[in-house]
C-alpha positions in Angstrom: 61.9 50.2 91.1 61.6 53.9 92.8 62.4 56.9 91.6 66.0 58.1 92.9 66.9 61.8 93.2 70.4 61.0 93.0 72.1 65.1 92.5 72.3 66.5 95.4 73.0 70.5 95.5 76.5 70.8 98.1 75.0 74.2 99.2 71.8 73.3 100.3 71.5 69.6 100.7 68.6 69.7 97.8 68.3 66.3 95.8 67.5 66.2 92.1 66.5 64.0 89.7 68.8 65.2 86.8 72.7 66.7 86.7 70.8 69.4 84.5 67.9 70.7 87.3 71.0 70.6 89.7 72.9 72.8 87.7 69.7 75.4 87.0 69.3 74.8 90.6 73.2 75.5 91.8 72.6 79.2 89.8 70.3 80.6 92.4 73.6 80.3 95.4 75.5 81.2 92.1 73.8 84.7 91.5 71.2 85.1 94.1 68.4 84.1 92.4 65.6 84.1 94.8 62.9 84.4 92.2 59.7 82.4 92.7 57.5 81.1 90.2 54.3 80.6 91.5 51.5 77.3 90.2 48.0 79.0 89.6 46.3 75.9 90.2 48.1 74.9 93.1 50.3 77.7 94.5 53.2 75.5 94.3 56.7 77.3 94.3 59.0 76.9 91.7 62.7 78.2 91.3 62.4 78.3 87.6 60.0 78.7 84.6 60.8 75.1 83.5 60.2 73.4 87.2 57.1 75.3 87.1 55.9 73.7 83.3 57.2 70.5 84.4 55.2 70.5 87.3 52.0 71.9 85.2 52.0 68.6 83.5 50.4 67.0 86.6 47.7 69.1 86.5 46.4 68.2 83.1 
């Protein structure tokens, strides 16, 4: 079976894979968040510090 983003953001049209990183998502239109956080391995962009760790994980 494939992996579903199933929470999509009704600003943006983002998908997610959890009600919980559309909801940390959702308060960047809330409060103007526009903060990056940036991969040092990679340069990825992130929106949070916890999208960032998460995505550290595939670096290991």
């Amino acid at each position: 079976m494939g992996f579903f983003k199933k929470f999509e953001c009704g600003y943006c049209g983002m998908k997610f894979k959890s009600e919980n990183d559309l909801t940390e998502h959702g308060r960047m239109h809330l409060y103007g968040h526009h903060e990056h956080f940036t991969c040092v391995t990679c340069g990825a962009l992130f929106h949070s510090k916890s999208e960032l760790a998460q995505h550290g994980k595939n670096h290991k």
